[in-house]
Structures are given as C-alpha cells and as structure tokens.
C-alpha positions as CSV (number, residue, x, y, z in Angstrom):
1,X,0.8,-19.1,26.4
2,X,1.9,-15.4,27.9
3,X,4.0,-13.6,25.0
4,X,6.1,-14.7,22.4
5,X,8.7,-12.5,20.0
6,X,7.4,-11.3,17.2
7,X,10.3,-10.3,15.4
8,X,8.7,-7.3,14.5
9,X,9.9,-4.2,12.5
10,X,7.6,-1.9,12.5
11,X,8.5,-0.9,16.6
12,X,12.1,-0.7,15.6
13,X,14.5,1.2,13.1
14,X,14.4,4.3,11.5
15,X,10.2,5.3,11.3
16,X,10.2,6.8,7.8
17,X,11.6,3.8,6.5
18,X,9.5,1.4,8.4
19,X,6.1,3.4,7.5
20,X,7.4,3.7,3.8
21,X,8.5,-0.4,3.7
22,X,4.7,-1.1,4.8
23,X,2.9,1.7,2.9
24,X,4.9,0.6,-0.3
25,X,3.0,-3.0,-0.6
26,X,-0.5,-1.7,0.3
27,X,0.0,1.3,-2.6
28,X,0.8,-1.3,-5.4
29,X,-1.9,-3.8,-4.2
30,X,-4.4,-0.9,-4.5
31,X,-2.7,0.2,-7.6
32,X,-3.3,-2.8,-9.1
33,X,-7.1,-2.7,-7.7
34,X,-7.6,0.9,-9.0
35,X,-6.2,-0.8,-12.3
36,X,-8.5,-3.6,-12.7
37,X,-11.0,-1.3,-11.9
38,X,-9.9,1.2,-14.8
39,X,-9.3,-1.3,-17.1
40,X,-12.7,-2.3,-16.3
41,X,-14.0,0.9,-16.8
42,X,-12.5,1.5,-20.2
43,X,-13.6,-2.1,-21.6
44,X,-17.4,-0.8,-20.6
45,X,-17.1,2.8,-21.7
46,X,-15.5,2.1,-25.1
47,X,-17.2,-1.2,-25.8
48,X,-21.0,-1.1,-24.2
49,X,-21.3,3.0,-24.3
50,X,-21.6,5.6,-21.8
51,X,-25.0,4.4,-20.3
52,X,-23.0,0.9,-19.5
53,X,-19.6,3.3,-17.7
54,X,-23.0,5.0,-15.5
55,X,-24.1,2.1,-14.4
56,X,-21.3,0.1,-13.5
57,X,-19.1,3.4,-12.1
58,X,-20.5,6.1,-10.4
59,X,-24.0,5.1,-8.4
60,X,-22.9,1.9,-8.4
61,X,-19.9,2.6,-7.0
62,X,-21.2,4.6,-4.3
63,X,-23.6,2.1,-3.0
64,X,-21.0,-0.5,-2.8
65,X,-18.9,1.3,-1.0
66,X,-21.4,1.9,1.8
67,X,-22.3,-1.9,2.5
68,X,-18.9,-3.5,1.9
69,X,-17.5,0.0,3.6
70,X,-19.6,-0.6,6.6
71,X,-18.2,-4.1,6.7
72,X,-14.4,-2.6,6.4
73,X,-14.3,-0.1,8.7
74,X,-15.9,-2.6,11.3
75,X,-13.0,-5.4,10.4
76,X,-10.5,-2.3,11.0
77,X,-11.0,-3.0,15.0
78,X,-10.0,-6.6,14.5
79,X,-6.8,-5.3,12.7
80,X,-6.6,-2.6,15.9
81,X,-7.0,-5.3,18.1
82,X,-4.9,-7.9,16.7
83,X,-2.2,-5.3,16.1
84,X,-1.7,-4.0,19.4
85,X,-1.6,-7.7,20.7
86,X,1.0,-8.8,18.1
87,X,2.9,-5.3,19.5
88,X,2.8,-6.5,23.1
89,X,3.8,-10.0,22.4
90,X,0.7,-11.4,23.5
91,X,0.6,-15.0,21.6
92,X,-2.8,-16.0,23.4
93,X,-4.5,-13.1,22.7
94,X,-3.3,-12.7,19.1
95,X,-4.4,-16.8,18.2
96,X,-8.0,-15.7,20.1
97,X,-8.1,-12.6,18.0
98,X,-6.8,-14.0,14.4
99,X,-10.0,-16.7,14.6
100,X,-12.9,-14.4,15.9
101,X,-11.8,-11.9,13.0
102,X,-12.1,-14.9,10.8
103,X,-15.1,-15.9,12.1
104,X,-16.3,-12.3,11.8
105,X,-16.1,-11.9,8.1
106,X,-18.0,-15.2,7.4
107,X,-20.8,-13.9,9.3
108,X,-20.8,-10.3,8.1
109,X,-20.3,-12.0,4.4
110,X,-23.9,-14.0,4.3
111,X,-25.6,-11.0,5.5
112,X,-24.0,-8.1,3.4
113,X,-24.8,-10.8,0.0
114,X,-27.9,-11.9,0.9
115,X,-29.0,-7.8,2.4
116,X,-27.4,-5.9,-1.1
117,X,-29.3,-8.0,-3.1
118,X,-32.8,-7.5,-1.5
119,X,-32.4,-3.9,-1.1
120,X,-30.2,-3.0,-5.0
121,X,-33.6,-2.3,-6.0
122,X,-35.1,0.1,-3.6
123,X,-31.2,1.7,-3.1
124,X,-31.1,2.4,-7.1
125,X,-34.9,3.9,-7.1
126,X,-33.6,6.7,-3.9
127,X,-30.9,7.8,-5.6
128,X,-32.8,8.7,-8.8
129,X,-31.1,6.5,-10.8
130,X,-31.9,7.1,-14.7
131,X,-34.1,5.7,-16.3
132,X,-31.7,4.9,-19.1
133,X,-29.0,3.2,-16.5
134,X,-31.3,1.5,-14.0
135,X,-31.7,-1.4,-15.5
136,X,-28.0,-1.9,-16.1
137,X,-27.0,-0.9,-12.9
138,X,-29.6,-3.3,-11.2
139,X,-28.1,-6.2,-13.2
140,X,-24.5,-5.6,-12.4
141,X,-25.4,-4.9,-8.8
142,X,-27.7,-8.1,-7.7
143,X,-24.3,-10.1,-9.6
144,X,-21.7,-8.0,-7.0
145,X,-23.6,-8.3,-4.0
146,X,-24.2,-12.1,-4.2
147,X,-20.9,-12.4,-5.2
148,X,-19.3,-10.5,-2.6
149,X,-18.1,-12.8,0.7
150,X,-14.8,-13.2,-1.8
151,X,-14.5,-9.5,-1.3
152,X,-15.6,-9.4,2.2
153,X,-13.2,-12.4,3.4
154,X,-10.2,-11.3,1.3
155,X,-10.6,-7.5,3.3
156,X,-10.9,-9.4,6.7
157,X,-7.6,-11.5,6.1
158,X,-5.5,-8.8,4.5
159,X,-5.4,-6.8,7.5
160,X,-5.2,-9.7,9.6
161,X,-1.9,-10.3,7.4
162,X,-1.1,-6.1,7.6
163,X,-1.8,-6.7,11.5
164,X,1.4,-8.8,11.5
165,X,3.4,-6.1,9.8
166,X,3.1,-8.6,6.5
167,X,1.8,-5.7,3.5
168,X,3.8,-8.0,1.0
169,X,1.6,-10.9,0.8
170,X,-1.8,-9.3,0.4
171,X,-0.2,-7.4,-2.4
172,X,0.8,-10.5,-3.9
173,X,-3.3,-12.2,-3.8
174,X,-4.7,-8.8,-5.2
175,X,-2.0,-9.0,-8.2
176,X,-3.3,-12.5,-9.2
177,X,-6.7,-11.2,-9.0
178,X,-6.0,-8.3,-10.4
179,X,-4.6,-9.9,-13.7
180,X,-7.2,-12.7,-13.5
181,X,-9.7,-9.7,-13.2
182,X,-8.8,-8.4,-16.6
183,X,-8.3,-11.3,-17.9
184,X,-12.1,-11.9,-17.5
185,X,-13.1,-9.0,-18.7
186,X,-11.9,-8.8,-22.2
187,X,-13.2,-12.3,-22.1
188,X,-16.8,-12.1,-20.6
189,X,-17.5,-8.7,-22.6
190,X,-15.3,-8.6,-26.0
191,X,-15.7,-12.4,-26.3
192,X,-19.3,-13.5,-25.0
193,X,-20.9,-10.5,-25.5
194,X,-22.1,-10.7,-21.4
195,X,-22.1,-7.2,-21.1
196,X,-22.5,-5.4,-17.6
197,X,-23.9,-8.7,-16.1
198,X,-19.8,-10.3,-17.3
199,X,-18.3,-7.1,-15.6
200,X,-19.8,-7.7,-12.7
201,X,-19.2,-11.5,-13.1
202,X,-15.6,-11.1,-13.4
203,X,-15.1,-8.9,-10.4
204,X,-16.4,-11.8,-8.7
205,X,-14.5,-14.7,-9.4
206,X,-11.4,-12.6,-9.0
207,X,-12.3,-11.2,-5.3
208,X,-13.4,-15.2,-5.1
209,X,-10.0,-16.4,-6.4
210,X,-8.1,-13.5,-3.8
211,X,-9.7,-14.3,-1.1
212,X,-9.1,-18.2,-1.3
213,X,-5.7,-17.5,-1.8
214,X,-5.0,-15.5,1.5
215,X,-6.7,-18.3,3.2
216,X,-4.6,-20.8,2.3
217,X,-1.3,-18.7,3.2
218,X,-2.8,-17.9,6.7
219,X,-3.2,-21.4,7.2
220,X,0.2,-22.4,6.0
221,X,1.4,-19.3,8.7
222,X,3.6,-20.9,11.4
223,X,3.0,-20.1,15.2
224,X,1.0,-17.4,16.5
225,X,0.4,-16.1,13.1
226,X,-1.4,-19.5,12.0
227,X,-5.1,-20.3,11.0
228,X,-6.2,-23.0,11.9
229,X,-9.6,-24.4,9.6
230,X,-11.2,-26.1,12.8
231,X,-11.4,-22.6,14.4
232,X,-12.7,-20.5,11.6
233,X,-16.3,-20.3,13.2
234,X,-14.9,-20.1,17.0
235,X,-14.5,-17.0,18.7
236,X,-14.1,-15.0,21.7
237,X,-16.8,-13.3,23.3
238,X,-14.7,-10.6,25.3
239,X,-12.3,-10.3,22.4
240,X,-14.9,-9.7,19.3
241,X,-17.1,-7.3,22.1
242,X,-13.7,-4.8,22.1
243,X,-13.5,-5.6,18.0
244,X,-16.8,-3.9,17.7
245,X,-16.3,-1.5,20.2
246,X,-13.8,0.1,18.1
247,X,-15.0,-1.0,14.7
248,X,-18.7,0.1,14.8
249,X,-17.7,3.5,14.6
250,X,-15.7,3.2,12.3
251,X,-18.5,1.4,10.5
252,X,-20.7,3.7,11.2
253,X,-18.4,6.5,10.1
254,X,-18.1,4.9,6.5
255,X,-21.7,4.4,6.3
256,X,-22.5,8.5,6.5
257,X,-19.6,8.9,4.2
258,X,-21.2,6.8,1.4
259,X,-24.7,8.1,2.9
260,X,-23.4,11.4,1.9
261,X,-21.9,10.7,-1.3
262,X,-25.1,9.0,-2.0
263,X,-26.5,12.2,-1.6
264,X,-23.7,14.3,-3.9
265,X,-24.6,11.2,-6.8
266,X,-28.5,11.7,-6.5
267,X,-27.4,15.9,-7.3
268,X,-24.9,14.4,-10.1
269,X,-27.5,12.4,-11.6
270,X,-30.1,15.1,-11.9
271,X,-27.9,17.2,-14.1
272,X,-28.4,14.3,-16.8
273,X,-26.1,11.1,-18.0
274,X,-23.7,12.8,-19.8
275,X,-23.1,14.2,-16.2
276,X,-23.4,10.9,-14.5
277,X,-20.8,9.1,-16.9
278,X,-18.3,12.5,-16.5
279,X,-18.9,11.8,-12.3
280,X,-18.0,8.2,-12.9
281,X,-14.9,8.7,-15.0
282,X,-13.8,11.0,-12.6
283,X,-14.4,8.7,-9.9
284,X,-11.3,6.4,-11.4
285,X,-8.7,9.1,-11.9
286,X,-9.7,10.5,-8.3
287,X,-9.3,6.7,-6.8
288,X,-5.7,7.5,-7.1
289,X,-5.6,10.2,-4.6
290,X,-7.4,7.8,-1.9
291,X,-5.4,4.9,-3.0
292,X,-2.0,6.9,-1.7
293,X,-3.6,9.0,1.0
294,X,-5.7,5.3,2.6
295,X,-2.4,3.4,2.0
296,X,-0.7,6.1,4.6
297,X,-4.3,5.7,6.0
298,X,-3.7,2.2,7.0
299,X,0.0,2.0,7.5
300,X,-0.1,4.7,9.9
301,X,-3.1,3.0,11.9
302,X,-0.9,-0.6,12.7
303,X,2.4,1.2,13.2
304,X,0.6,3.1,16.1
305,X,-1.5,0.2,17.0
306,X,1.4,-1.9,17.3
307,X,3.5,0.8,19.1
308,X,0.4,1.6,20.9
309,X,0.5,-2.1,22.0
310,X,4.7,-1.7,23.0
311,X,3.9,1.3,24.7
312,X,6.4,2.9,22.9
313,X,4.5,6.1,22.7
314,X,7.3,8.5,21.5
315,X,7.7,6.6,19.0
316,X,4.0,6.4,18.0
317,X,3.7,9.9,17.7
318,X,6.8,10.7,15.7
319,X,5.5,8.2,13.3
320,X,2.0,10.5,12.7
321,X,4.0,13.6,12.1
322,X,6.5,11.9,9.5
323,X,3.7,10.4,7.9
324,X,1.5,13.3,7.7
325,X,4.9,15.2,5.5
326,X,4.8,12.5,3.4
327,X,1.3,12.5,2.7
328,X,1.2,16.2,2.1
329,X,4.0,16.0,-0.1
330,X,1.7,12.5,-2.4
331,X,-1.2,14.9,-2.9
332,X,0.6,18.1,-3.5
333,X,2.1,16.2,-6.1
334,X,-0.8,14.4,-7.7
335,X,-3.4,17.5,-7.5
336,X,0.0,19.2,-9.9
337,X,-0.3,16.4,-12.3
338,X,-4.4,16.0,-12.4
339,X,-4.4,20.2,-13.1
340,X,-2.5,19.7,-15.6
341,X,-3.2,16.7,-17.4
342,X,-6.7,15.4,-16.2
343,X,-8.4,16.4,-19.8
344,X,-6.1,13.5,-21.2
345,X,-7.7,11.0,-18.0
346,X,-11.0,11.4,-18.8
347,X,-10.2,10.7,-23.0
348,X,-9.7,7.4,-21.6
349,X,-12.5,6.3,-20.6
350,X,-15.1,8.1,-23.3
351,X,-14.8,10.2,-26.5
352,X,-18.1,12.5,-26.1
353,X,-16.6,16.1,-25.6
354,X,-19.5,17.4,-23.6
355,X,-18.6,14.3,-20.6
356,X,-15.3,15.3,-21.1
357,X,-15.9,18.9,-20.5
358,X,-17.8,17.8,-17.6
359,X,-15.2,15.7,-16.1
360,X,-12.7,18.8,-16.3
361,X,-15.1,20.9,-14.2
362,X,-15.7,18.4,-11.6
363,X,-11.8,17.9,-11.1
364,X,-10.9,21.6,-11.4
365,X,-13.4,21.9,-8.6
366,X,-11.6,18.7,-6.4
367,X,-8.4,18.8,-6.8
368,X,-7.1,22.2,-5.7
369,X,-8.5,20.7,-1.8
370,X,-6.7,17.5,-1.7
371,X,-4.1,18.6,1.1
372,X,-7.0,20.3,3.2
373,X,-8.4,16.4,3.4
374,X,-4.7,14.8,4.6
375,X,-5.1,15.7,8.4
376,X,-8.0,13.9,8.6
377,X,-6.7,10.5,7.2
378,X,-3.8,10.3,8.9
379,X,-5.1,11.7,12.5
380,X,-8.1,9.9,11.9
381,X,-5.7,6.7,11.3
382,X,-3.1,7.1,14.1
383,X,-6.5,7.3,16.4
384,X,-8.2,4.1,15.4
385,X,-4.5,2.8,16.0
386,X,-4.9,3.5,19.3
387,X,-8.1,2.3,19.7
388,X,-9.9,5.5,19.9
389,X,-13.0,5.6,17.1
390,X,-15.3,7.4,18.5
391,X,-13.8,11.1,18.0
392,X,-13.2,10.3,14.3
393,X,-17.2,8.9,13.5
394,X,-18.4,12.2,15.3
395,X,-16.0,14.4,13.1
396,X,-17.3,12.6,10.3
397,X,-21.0,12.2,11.4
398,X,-21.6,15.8,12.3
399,X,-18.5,17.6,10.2
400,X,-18.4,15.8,7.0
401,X,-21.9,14.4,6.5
402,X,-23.5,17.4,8.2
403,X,-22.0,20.0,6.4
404,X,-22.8,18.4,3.1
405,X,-26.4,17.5,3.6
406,X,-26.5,21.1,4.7
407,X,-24.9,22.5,2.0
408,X,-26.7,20.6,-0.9
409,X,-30.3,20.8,0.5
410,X,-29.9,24.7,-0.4
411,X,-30.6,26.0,-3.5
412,X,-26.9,27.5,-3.8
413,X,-25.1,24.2,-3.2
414,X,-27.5,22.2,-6.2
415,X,-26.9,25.0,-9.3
416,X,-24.4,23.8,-10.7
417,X,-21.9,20.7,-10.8
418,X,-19.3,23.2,-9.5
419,X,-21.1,24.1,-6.7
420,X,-22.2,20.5,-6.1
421,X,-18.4,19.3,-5.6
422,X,-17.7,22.6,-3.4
423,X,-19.1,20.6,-0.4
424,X,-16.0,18.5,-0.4
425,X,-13.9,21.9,0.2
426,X,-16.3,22.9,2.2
427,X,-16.7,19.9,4.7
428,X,-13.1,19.2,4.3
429,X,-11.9,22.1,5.8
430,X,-14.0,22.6,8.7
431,X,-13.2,18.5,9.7
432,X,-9.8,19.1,9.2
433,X,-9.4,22.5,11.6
434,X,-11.5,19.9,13.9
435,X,-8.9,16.7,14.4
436,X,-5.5,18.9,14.3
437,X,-7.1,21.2,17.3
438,X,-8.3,17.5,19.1
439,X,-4.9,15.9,18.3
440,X,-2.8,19.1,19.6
441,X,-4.8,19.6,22.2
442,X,-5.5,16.2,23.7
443,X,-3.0,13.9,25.0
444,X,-5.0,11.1,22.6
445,X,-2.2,8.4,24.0
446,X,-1.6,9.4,27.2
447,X,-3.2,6.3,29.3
448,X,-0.1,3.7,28.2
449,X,2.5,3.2,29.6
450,X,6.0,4.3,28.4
451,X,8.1,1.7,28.0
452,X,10.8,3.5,25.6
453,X,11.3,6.3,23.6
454,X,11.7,5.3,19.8
C-alpha cells in the first residue's frame, strides 16, 4: 500500500481558519479537564478543608505531571510521526505507525502505574511535604498512579485521533469523562464520606471510562485510520526507533520542567500550608493560561507536521507566525482579566483571607509575564512538528531548568513567595530571546522539499 488520500484540511484553505477549526476542539476538551479538575478542587477545599485542597492540588499536582508528562511528551513523537505520514499520504506507514503508538502506551502504562506507586513515598518525603498533608497526599497519590493506564492510553489515542486532523472526537471522550468525573465526586466525597482517597478514585474511573471510549472509535475508524485489536501489542522496530528519537526529548524536556517545579513547590511549601493551599488554588486559575496557550501548542505542532509531511513548507511557516498573533492576543487577554479579577478566583476554592492574600501575591507576580512565555510554546511546537526536539529540550534543560535551580538555590530567589515566582519571569525571558533568535536565524525546515506554496 503506497499512498492513499486523506482528505485532509489542515494542508489546505485559509490557515487561520484551519489552525482555529482544530485549536477550537482541543480548548474545550481541556476546558472541560481544567473543569473537572476545578470542580474537584472546590468539592475538597470547601468540604475536607484546606489541608485536603494541599494535598490533592499543588505537590501532588506537580509530581503527576512529571511521570505522566514524561509519558506525554514521548507519545508527542508518535503524533509527529504519524502526522507527517498521514500529510504525505503514506497509508503503510500511517497503519505501522497508528499500532506501534498503541502498543506504546500499553507498555509505558504498566510501568508509569506500577513505578508512581513505589516511589509516591520517597517523591512526597523530597519535596518536604507537610507534615499535616503527607498523609493525604500519599493516599490520593498511590490511588492515581495505579489507576493511571486510563489516563496514559486515553493521551496516546487522542493525538493519534489529533494526528488525523480529528480534534472533535477526543473532545467528545473527555466531555463524558469530564461529566462522569464530577458526577463521582459529589458522590464518592459528599455521599460516602471517601474523602481524598474518592477524589482520587473518581479521577480514575473517568480517565478509565475516556480512554475505553477512544478505543472503541479508533477501532470502528475505516481505512488507514483503523485499529485493529489483533495489532495493539505489534509494532515496528524502525518506526517506534524514530518515535523515540523525537519523543525522548521531549520527554526528557517535561521531566526538568516538573523537576523544576518540583523545586519552586518544595520553596512554596516551606513558607507554611496556608502558602501551600494559596500555590494550589492558584495552580487551577493559572491552568487556564496553559490550557489556551498548549491547545495552540498542539495545533500548531500537526499543522506543521502534516505540512512538514506535504512539503508544503510556505505554508508551514505562515501557519507559526499566524498562530503566534493569536496566541499573543489569548494571553494578553486573560493576564487583563486575572489582574483584575483573580481575588474573586481564589474565593472559590477557600474562605481563609490570609490563603487568599497569598494567592493574590503569587498571581500579581505570574501574570504580568504570560506573553514573554508564548514564543516558546508555539516555536517550541512548530519544531517538534517538524521533527526537530532536540533544540527545544536543550532550551528547556539548560534555559528554563537552569535558570531556576540557579535562581532559587540563592538566598535572594527563597525570601519571599514573590521572589520565589520571579524565576518564571526570569527563565521565561531568557528562553524566549533563545528560540525567536534560533527560529529567525536557522532555516529549521529547510531539508524538505517544496512541493507548493500554501
């Protein structure tokens, strides 16, 4: 099987549109996730207290995100690979591709699960955890981690899906487990009294109930775009080596991201729980921000991988620029809105004064440097598209990581909470001078072919 039509529309018609047509599913499926996970939050805070909000928000959060992170930014070179083959009309390679992903996310699930449990502990004790939180946070963690191939498989075959130019469908499977999700909540906390451990339970079964039901649609999938059950544990040794070759780094690059953060929660925590619970409240209004500027994030990564994969290069590259205004324009707007109204956020999700107080320092800090951090998504995005990871994980590495394990092991960058959060500014800026200089002065697509201009 050469090449078959795709049918696609992201290499055709007007860009803006096409970008904003793909972005536009992915921003209300993470909506909905970031909603779940408020909803979540405020059930906890106002029901359990601010000790159960610190445990199952901010370090928790942050220790998540680097295992199942690792685990996502490695399936983002299946969704390069897969994208740039479904662009070139390459129905062999895409079938090959499509099942070693698959096959991918099994593996990667059994060892992330059984891995986060054993090491919850030993993670919790590093970070300097509370005394007052630790053993919530243990409880709700050892619950997430063995629970998490639903999460881990439902990741893998959304941008299998988002490969294909399809951002509808995942939307559709995070909705249902979104609802679901709250659903449970009320129910395993208000109702049975289950307290963090039904949280963490209910996140479960609804990243279970996700997941199962973007399995079934890729095997319902006609043609190239089909699963088929008898392959889920096949794969292709040449195609998952490339899948790794440009998804490791990008592993790699979310680990030090959380590895820092890690860092910035063990400072938060050492200023006290009132500080802890202000960190994790702000941690759900500022999931807002990264769900708009990671939906770009991903949409602009397959338009250029499946551009990339056309060879319609022009065209790539036009997309990054009109997706970089549009970007600008998302934060600009919602750094206006969290200045102005973020005291009324964080009354949400607790009624102590002093954590709200907190909060309003910590985003008065943050928010004024949202547009410095755009560039680096979206550059960082049209890059992977393109196949090229290794740039982006040494910005991150040395730039972002660097900077802030710099910054915060001297005394200047621990006094204060203020000073704390200045290492995002900080490392921010200095990564985003580095990838508009590399993308302006590199010709980062220049070994393809062009086959037409736009």
């Amino acid at each position: 099987m050469a090449k078959e039509r795709t049918g696609n529309g992201i290499t055709e018609g007007t860009i803006w549109k096409q970008i904003l047509l793909f972005f536009f599913p992915i921003l209300f499926g993470t909506l909905f996730l970031t909603l779940y996970n408020t909803i979540d939050a405020i059930i906890v805070g106002q029901a359990l207290g601010k000790e159960a909000l610190a445990a199952v928000s901010g370090g928790t959060s942050t220790l998540t995100n680097l295992i199942i992170g690792f685990f996502t930014g490695v399936a983002g070179g299946a969704t390069v690979v897969i994208s740039q083959a479904y662009g070139a009309q390459d129905g062999e390679k895409v079938k090959k591709s499509l099942h070693t992903a698959i096959c991918l996310s099994i593996v990667f699930s059994l060892v992330i699960s059984i891995g986060g449990f054993l090491l919850t502990k030993p993670m919790l004790t590093i970070m300097a955890t509370p005394k007052d939180i630790f053993p919530l946070a243990e409880s709700y963690l050892r619950i997430y981690f063995l629970g998490s191939t639903g999460l881990i498989i439902f990741n893998m075959s959304s941008g299998i899906l988002r490969a294909f130019g399809d951002s509808r469908h995942p939307l559709w499977f995070l909705v249902i487990g979104a609802i679901l999700n709250i659903i449970l909540d009320i129910l395993f906390i208000a109702v049975f009294r289950r307290g963090v451990k039904g949280a963490a339970e209910a996140t479960v079964i609804s990243q279970a109930v996700s997941a199962l039901c973007t399995l079934i649609f890729l095997g319902t999938r006609k043609g190239l775009e089909r699963m088929e059950v008898s392959r889920m544990l096949t794969y292709d040794p040449r195609i998952l080596q490339k899948m790794l070759a440009i998804g490791l780094p990008g592993g790699i690059q979310s680990v030090m991201y959380n590895i820092s953060n890690m860092i910035i929660q063990t400072k938060v925590n050492m200023f006290g729980t009132d500080t802890a619970a202000a960190w994790a409240a702000y941690n759900k209004l500022d999931a807002v921000f990264w769900m708009i500027v990671n939906a770009f994030g991903i949409s602009i990564t397959t338009f250029v991988g499946q551009n990339y994969g056309a060879g319609k290069i022009k065209r790539a590259k036009k997309g990054v620029t009109e997706c970089l205004i549009m970007t600008l324009f998302s934060a600009l707007l919602l750094a206006s809105l969290y200045l102005s109204f973020g005291r009324y956020g964080f009354m949400l999700f607790a009624s102590d004064e002093a954590v709200v107080e907190i909060g309003m320092r910590i985003l008065n800090t943050i928010a004024p440097v949202f547009l410095i951090y755009v560039p680096i998504e979206i550059y960082s995005g049209a890059l992977r598209g393109a196949g090229k990871t290794v740039v982006p994980t040494l910005f991150t590495v040395f730039g972002i990581c660097g900077t802030r394990i710099i910054w915060l092991s001297t005394p200047i960058g621990s006094a204060s909470i203020e000073r704390v959060m200045l290492s995002y500014a900080i490392s921010w800026t200095l990564v985003a001078l580095l990838f508009v200089i590399y993308y302006y002065s590199t010709d980062v697509f220049g070994e393809r072919t062009q086959k037409s201009s736009l």
